[in-house]
DODREN-420481 format. One line per 8 residues: number of its first residue (from 1); their letters; for each residue x, y, z of N, C-alpha, C. Coordinates in Angstrom, 1 decimal, m for minus. Atoms other than C-alpha are relative to their C-alpha. Last residue first. Example, Ala and Ser with C-alpha at 12.3 -4.5 7.8 and 13.67 -1.06 7.14 Angstrom:
<lumfis>
2> sa> m0.9/m1.1/0.0/13.7/m1.1/7.1/m0.8/1.1/0.8 | 0.9/m1.2/0.0/12.3/m4.5/7.8/0.9/1.2/0.0
</lumfis>
This chain:
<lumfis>
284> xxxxxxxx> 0.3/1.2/m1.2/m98.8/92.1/m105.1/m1.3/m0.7/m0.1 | m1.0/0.7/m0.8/m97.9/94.1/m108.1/0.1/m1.3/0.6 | 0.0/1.0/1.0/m101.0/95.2/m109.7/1.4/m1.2/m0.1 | 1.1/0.9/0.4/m102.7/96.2/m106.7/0.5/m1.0/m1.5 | 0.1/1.2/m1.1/m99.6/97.4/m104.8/m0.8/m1.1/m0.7 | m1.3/0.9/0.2/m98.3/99.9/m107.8/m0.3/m1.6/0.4 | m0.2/0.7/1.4/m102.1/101.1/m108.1/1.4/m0.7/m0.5 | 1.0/0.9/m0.3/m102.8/101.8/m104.6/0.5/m0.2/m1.7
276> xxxxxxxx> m0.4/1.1/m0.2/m99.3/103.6/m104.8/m0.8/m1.1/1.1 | m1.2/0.6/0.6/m99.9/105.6/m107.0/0.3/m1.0/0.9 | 0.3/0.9/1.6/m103.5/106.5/m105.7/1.1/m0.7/m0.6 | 0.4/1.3/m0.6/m102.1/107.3/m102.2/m0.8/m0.7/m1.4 | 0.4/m0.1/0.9/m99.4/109.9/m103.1/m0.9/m1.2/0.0 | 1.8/m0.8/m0.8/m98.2/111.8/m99.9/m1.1/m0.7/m1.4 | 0.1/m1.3/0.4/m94.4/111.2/m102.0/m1.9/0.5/0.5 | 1.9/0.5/0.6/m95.4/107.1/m102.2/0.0/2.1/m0.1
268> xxxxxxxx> m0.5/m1.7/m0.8/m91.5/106.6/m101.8/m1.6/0.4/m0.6 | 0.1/m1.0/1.6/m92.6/102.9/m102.5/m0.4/1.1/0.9 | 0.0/m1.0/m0.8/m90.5/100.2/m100.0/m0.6/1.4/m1.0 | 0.5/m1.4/1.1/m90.9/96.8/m101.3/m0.2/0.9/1.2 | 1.0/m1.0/m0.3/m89.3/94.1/m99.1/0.2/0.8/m1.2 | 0.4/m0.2/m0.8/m87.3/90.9/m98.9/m1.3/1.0/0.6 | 0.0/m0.8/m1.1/m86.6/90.3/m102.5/m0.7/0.2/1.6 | m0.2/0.8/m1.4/m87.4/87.4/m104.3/0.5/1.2/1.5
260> xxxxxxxx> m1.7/0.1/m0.4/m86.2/87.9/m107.4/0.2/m0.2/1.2 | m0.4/1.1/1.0/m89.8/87.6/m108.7/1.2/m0.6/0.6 | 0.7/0.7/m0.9/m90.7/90.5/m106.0/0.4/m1.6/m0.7 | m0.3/0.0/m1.2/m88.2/92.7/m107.4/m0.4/m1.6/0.9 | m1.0/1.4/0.1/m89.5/91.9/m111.0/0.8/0.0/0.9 | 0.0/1.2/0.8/m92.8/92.8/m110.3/1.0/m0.6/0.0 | 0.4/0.7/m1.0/m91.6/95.7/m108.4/m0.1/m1.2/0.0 | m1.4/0.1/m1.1/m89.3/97.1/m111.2/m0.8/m0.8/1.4
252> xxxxxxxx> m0.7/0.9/0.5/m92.6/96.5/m113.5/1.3/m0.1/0.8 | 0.6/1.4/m0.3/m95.2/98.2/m111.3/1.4/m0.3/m0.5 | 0.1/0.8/m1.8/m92.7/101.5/m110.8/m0.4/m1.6/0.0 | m1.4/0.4/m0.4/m92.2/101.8/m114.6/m0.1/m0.4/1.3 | 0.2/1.8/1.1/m96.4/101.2/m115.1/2.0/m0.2/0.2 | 0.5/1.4/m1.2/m96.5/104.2/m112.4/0.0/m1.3/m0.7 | m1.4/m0.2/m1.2/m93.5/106.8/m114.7/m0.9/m1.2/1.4 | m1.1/0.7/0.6/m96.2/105.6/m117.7/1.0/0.1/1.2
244> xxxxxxxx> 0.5/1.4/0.1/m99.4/106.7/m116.2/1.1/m1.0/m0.3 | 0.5/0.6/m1.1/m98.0/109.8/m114.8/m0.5/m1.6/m0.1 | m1.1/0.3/m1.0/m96.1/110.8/m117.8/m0.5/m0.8/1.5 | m0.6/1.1/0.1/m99.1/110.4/m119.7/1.4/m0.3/0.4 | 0.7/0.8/m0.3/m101.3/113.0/m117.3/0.7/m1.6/m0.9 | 0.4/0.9/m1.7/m98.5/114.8/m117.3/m0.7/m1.0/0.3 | 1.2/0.7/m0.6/m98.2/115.5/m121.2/0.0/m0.4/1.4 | 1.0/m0.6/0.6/m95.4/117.7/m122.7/m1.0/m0.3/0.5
236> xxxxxxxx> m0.1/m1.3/m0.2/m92.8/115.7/m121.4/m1.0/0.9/0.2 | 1.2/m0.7/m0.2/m94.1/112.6/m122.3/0.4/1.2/1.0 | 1.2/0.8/0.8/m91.4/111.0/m124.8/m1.5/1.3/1.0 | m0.2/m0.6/1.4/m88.5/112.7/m123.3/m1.1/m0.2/m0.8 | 0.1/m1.1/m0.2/m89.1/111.5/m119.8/0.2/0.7/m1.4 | 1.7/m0.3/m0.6/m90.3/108.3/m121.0/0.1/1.1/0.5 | 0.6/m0.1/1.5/m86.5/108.1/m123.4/m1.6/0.3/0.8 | 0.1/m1.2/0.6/m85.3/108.9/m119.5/m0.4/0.1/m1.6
228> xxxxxxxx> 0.9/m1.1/m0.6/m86.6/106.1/m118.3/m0.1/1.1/m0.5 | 1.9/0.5/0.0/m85.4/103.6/m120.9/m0.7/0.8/0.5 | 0.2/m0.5/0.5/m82.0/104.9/m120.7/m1.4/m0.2/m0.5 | m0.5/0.3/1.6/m81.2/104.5/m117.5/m1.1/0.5/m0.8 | 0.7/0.3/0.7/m80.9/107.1/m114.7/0.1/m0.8/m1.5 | 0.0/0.1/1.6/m78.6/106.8/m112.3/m1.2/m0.1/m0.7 | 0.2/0.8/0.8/m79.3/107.9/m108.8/0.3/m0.4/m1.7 | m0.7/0.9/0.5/m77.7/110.4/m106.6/0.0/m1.2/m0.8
220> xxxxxxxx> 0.1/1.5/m0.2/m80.3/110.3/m104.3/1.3/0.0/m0.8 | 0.0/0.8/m1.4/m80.9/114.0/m104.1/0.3/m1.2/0.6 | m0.9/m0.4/m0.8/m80.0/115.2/m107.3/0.1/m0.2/1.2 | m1.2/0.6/0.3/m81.9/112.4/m108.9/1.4/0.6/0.8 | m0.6/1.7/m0.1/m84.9/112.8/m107.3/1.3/m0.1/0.0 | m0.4/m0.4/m1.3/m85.4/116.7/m108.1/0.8/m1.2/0.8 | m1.4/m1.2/0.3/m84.4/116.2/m112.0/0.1/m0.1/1.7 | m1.3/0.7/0.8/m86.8/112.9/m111.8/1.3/1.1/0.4
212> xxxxxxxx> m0.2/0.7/m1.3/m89.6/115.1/m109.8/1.2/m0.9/m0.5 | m0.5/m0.1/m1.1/m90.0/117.3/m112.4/0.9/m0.6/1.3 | m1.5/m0.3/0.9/m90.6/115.5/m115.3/0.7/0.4/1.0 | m0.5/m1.2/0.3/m93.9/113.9/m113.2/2.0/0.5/m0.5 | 1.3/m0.2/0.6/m95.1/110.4/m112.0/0.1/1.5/m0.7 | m0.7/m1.2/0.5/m91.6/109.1/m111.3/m0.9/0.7/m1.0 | 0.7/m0.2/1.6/m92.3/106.1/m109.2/0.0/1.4/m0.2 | 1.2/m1.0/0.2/m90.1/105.8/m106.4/0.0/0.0/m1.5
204> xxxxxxxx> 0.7/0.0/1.6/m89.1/102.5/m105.3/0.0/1.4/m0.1 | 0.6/m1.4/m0.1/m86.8/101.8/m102.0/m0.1/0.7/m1.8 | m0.3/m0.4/1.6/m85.7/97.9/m102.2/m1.2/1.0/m0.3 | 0.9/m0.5/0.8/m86.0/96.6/m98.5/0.3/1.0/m1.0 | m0.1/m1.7/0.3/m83.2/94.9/m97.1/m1.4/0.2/m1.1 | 1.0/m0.5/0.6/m83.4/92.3/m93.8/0.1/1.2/m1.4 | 1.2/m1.1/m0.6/m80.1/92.2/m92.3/m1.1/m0.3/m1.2 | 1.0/0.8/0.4/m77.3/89.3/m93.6/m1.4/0.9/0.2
196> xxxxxxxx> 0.9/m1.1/m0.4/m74.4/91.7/m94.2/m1.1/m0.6/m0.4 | 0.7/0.5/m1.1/m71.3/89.1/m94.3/m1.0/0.9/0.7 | m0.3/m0.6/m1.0/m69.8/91.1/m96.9/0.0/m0.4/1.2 | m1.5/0.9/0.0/m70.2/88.3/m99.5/0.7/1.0/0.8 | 0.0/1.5/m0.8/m74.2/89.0/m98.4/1.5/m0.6/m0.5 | m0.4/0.2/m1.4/m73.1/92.7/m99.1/m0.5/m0.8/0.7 | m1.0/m0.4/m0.6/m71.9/92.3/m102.5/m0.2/0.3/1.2 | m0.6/1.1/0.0/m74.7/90.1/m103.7/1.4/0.6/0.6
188> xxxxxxxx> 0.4/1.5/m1.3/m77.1/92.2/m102.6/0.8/m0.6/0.1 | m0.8/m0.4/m1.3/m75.2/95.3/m104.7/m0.2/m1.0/1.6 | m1.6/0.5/m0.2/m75.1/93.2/m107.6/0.0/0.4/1.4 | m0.4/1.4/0.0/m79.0/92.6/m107.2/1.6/m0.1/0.1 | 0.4/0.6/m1.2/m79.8/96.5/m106.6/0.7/m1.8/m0.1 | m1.1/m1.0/m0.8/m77.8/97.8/m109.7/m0.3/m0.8/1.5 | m1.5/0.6/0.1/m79.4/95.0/m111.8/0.8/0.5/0.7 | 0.1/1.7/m1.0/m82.9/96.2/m110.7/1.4/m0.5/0.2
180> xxxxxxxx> m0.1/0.7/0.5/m82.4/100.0/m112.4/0.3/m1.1/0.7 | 0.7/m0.1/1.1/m84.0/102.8/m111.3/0.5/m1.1/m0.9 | m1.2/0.3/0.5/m82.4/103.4/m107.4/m1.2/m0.2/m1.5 | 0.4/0.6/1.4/m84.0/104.7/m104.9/1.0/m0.4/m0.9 | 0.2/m1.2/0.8/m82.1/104.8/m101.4/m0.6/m0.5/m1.3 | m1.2/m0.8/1.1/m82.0/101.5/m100.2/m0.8/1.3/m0.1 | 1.2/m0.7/1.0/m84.2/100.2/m96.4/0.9/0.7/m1.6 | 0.2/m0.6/0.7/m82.3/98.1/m94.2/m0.4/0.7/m1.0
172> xxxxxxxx> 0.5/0.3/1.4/m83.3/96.1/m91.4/0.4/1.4/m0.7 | 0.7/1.6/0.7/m82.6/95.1/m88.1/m0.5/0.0/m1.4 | 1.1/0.0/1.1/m79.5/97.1/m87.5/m0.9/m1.0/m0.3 | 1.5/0.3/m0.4/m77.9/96.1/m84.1/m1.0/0.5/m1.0 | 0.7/m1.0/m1.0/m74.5/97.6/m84.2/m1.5/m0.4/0.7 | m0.3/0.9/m1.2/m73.4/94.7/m86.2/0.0/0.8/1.1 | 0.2/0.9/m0.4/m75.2/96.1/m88.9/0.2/m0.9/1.0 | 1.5/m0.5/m0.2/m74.5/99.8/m89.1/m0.8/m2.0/0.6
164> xxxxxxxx> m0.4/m0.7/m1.6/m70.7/98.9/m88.8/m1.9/m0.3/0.5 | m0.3/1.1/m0.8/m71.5/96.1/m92.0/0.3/1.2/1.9 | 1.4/1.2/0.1/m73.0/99.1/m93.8/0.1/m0.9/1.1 | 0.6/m1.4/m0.6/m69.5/101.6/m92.9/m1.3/m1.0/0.1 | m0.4/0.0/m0.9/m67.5/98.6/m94.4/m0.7/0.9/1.0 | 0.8/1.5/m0.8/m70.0/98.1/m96.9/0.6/0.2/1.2 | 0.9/0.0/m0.2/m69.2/101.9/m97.9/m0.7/m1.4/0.3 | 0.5/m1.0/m0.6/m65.6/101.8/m98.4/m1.5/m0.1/0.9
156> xxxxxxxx> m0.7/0.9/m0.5/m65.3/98.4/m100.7/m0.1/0.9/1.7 | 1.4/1.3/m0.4/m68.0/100.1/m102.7/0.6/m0.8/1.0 | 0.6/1.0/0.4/m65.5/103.5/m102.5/m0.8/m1.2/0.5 | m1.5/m0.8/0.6/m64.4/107.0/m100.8/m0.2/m1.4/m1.3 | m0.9/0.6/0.2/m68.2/107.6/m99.6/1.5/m0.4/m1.2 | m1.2/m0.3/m1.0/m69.5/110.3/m99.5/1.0/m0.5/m0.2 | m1.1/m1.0/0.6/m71.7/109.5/m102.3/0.7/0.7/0.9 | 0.0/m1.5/m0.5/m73.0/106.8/m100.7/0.8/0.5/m0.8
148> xxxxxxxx> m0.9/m0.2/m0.8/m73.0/103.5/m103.1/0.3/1.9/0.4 | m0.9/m1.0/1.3/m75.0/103.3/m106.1/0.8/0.4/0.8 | m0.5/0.8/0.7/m77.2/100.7/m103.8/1.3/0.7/m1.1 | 0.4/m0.6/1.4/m77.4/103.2/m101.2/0.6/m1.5/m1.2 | m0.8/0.6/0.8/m78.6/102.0/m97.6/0.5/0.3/m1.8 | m0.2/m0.2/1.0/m80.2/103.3/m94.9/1.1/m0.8/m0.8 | m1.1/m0.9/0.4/m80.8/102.1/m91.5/m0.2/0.2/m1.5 | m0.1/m0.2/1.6/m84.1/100.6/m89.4/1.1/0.7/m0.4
140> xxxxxxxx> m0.6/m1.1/0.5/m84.0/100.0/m85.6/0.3/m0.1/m1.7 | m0.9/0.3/0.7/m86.4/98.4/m83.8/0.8/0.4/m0.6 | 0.4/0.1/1.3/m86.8/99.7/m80.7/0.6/m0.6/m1.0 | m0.2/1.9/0.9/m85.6/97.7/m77.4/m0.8/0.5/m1.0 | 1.1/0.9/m0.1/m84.2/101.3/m75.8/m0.2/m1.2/m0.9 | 0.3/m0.3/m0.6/m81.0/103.2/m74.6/m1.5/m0.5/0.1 | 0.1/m0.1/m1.4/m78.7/101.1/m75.4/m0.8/0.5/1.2 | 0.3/1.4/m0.5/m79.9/99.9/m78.6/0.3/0.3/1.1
132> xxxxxxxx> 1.1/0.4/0.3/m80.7/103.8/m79.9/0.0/m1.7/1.0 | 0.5/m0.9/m1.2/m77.1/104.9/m78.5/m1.5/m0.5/0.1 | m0.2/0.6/m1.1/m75.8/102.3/m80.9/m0.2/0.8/1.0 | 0.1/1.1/m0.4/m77.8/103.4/m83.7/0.5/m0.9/1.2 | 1.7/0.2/m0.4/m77.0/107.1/m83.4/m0.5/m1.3/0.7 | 0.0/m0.1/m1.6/m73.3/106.5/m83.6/m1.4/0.5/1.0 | m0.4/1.3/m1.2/m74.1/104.4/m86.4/0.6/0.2/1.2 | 2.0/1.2/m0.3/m76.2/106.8/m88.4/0.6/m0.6/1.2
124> xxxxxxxx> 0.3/1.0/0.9/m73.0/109.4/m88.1/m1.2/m0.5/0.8 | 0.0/m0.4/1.1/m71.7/112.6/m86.2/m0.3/m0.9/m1.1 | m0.1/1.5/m0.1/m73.4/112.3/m82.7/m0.2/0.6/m2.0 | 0.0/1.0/m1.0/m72.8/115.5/m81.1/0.0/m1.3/m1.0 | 1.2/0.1/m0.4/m72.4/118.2/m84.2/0.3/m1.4/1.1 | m0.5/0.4/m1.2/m68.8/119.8/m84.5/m1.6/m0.9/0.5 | m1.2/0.6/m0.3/m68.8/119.8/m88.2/0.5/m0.4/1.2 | m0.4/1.1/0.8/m72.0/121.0/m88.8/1.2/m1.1/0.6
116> xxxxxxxx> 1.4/0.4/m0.7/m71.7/123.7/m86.3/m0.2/m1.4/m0.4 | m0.3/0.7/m1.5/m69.0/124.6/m87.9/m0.7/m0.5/0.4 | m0.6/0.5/0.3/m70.7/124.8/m91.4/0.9/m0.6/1.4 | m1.4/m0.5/0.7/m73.4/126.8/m90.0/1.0/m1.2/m0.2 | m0.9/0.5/m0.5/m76.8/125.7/m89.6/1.2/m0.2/m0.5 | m0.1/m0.6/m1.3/m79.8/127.1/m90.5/1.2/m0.3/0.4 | m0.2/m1.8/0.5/m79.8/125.6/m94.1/0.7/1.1/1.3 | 1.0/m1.3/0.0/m79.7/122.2/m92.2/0.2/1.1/m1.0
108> xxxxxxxx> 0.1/m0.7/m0.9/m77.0/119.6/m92.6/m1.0/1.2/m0.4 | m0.8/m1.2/0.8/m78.2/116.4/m94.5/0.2/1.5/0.9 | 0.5/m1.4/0.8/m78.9/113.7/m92.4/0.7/1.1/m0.3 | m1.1/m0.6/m0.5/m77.3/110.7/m90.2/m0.4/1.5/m0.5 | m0.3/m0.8/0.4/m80.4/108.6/m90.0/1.2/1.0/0.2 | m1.0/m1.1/0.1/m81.9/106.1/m88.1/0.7/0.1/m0.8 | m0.9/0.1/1.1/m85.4/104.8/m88.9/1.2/0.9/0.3 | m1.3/m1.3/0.3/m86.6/103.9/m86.0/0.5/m0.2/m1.5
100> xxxxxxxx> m0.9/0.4/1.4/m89.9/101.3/m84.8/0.7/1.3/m0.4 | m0.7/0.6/m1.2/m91.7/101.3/m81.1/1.2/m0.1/m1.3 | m1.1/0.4/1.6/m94.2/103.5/m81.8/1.4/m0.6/0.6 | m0.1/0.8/0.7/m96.5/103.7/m79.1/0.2/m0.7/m1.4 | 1.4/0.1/1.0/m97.5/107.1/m78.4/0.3/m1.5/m0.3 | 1.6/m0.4/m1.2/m95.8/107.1/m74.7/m0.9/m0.1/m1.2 | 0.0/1.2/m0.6/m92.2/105.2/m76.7/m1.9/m0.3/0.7 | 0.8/0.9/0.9/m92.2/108.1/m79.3/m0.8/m0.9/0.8
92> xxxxxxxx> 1.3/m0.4/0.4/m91.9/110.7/m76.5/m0.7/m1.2/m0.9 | 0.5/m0.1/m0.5/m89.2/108.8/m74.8/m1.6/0.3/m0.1 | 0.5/1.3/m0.2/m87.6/108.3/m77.9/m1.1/0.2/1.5 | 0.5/0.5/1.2/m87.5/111.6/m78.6/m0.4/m1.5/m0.2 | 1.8/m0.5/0.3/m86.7/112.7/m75.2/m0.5/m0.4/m1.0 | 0.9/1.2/m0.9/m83.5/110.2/m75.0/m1.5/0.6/0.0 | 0.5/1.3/0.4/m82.6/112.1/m78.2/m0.6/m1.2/0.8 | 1.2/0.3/1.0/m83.2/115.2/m77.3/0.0/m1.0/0.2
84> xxxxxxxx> 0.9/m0.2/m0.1/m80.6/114.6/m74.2/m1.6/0.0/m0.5 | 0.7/1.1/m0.4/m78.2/112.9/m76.3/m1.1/0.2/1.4 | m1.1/0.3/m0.8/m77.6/115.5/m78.5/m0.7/m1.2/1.0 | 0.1/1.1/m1.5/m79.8/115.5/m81.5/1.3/m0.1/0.5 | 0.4/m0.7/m1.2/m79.1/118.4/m84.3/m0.6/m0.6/1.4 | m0.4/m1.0/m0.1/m78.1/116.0/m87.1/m0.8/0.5/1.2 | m0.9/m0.6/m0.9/m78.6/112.6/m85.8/0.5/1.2/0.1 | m1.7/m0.3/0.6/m81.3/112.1/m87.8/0.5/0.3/1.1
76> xxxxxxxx> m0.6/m0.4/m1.0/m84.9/109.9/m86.8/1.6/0.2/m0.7 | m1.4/m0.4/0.8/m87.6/108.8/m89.3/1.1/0.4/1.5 | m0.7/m1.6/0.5/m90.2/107.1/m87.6/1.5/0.7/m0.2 | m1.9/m0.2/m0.8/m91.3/103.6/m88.3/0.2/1.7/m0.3 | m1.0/m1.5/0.7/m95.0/103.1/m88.0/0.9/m0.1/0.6 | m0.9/m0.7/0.0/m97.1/99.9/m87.8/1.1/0.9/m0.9 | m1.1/0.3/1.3/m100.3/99.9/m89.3/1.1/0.7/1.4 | m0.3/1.3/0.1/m103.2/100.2/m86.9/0.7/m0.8/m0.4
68> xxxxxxxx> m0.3/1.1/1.0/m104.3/103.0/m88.7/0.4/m1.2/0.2 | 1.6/m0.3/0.6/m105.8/105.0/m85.5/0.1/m0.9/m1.3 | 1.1/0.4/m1.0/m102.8/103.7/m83.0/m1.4/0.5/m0.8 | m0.1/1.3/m1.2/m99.6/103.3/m85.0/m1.4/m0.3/0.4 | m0.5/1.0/0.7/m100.2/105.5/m87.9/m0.6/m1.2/0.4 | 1.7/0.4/1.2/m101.8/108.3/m86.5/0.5/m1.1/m0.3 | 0.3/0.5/m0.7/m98.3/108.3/m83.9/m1.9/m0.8/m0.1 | m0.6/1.3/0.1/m96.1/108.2/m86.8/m1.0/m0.4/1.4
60> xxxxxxxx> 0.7/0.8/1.4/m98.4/111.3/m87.4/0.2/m2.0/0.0 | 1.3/0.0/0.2/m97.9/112.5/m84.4/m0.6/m0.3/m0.9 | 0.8/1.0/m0.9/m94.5/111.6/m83.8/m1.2/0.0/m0.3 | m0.3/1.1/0.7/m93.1/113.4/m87.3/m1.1/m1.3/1.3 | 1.2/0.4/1.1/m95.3/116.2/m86.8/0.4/m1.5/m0.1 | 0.9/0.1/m0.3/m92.8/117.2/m83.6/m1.8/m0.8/m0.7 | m0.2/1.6/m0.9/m89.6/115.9/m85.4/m2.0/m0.1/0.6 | 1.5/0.5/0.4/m90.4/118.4/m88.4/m0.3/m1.1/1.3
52> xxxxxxxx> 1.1/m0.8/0.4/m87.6/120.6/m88.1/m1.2/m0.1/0.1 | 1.6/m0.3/m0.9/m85.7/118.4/m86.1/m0.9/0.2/m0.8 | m0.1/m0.7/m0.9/m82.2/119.0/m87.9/m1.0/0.2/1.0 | m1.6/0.1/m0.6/m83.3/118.1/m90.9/m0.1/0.9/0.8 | m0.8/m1.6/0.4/m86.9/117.6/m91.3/1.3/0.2/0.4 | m0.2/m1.1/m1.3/m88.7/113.9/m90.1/1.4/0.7/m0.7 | m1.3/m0.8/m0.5/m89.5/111.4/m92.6/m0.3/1.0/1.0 | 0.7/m1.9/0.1/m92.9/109.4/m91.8/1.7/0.7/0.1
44> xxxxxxxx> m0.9/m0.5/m0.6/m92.6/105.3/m92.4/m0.3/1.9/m0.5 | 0.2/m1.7/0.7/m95.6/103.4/m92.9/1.1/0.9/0.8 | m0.2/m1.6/m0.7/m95.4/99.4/m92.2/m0.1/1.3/m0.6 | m0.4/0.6/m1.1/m96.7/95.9/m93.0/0.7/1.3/0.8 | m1.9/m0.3/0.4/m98.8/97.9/m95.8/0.4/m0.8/1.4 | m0.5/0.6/m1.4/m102.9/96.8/m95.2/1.6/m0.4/0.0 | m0.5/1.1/0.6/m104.1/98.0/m98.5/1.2/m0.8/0.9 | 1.0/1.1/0.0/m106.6/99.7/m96.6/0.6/m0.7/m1.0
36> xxxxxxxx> 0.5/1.5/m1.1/m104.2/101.5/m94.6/m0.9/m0.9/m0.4 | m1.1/0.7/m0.3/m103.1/103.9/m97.5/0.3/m1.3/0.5 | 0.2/0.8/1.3/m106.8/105.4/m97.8/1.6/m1.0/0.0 | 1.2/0.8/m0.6/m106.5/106.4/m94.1/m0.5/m0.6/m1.5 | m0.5/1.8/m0.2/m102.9/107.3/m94.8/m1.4/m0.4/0.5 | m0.7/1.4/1.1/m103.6/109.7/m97.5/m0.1/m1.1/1.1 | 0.9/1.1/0.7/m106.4/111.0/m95.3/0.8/m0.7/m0.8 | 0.6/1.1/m0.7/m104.1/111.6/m92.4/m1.1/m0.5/m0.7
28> xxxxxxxx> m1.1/1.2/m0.2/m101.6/113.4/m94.7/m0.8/m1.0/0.9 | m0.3/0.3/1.6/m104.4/116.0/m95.5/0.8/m1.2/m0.1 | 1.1/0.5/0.2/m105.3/116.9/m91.7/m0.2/m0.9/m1.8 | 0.3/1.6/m0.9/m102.3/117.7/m91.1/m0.3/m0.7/m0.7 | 0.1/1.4/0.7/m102.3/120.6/m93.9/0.0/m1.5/0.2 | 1.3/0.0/0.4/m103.1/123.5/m91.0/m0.4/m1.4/m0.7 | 0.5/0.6/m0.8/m99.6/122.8/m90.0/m1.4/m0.2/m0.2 | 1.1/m0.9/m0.7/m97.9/124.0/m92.8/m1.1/m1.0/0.9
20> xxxxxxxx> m0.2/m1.7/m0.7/m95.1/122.3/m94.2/m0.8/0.3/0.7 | 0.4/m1.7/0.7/m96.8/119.1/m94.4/1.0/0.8/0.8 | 1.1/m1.3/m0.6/m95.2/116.1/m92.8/0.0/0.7/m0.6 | m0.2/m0.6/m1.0/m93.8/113.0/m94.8/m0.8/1.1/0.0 | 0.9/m1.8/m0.2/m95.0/110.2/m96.1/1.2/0.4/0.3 | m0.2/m1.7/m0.9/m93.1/106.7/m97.0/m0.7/1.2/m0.1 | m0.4/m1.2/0.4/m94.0/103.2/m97.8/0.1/0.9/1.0 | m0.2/m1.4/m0.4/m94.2/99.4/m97.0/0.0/1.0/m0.7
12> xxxxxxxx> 0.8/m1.0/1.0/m95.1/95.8/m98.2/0.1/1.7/1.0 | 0.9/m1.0/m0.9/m92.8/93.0/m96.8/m0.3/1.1/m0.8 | m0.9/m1.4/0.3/m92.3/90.3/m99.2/m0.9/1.1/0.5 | m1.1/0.2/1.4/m93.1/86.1/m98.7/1.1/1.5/m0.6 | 0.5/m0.1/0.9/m94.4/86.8/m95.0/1.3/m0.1/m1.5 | 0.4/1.2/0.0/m92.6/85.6/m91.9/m0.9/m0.4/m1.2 | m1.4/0.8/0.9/m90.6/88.7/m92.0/m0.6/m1.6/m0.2 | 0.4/m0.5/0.9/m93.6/91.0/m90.2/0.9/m1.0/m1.7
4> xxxx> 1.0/1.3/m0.1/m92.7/90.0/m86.7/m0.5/m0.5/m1.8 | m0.5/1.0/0.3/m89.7/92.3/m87.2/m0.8/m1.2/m0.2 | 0.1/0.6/1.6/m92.2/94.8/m88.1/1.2/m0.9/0.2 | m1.2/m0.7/0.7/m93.0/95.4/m84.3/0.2/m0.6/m1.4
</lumfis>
């Protein structure tokens, strides 16, 4: 399990997820066959809101585990799980031998009406999480936003919700991205004066394209400072020097992660096994 995995100075992880199209499997199993030879402590596979993807999600998280050898944490939301899926889902994971969770509360479907939404079985991470401990001995991974959920009502708000997630039986945290280190370090320090001692890994993505910043941001809610965005202004026009420069911003937020002592690197690797053979190599 990747608790065992804490005995090291800083755990080394990232994220896939499943092709659209089924045919494209076979494409996600060579990122992670190049992926596995920088021997990550784990590889985590999202899974689709609302299921969508749950099926790809085992099977890959299940390439992971038993052809890569790398443990795999798989994604898991509570949208559209009642507590029958959900004992199947574990169930299923438990016969491929994945024994690691990332739970999730997720975003509501397209498919899925606003009622629906609103009346769904298990309406947060943490009433996932404690159905998770009762019903098996996975680990259980949670989210975390250093910019603080945007649900949330405030920072004072949102530890309280953290700390639920923790004394539920969270063994480790993972942040949403985030682009500036200082944002991460205050927010450490406000939830070890929380009494929120968990494991937390510090979720990277490198910003190899103009694109993906605009998509990023709306999704995470992240701030952008102004250093990055003067690199999205600067190489606009060029991909290939956006790419080299949005992976030298990744190294150096690592670099000085790992300086600071952080727990874990987590690089949103986006199916992207060059980037983040070249974050790891010049990093770690």
């Amino acid at each position: 399990m990747i608790k065992e995995k804490y005995n090291k100075k800083t755990v080394f992880s990232c994220e896939v997820f499943p092709p659209k199209r089924n045919d494209d499997i076979y494409d996600i199993f060579k990122t992670l066959d190049e992926i596995k030879l920088l021997n990550p402590d784990f590889i985590s596979v999202t899974y689709g809101a609302g299921g969508s993807n749950s099926k790809k999600t085992a099977t890959i998280a299940a390439y992971i585990q038993n052809i890569c050898e790398v443990e795999a944490l798989a994604h898991m939301t509570a949208v559209g799980l009642d507590e029958a899926s959900l004992t199947e889902l574990l169930e299923e994971l438990k016969k491929k031998q994945v024994n690691n969770v990332l739970a999730l509360r997720g975003d509501k479907p397209r498919a899925m009406t606003d009622e629906e939404f609103d009346n769904r079985y298990y309406k947060h991470a943490s009433d996932l999480i404690k159905v998770i401990n009762e019903k098996s001995d996975m680990f259980i991974a949670a989210a975390c936003y250093p910019e603080i959920h945007p649900e949330s009502k405030s920072k004072e708000d949102d530890l309280k919700y953290l700390k639920l997630k923790a004394d539920l039986g969270v063994d480790c945290f993972i942040t949403q991205m985030f682009f500036d280190n200082d944002i991460l370090y205050r927010f450490l320090e406000d939830m070890r004066n929380a009494g929120i001692n968990v494991p937390v890994h510090a979720g990277i993505m490198p910003i190899t394209n103009v694109n993906l910043l605009g998509t990023s941001v709306s999704i995470s809610v992240s701030s952008v400072p102004k250093k990055l965005s003067n690199l999205i202004a600067k190489y606009s026009e060029d991909p290939e020097g956006m790419k080299k420069a949005g992976t030298e911003y990744a190294i150096n937020q690592v670099t000085d992660l790992i300086k600071h002592g952080v727990e874990g690197i987590h690089i949103y690797s986006m199916n992207k096994s060059d980037v983040t053979t070249e974050i790891y190599k010049a990093a770690f």
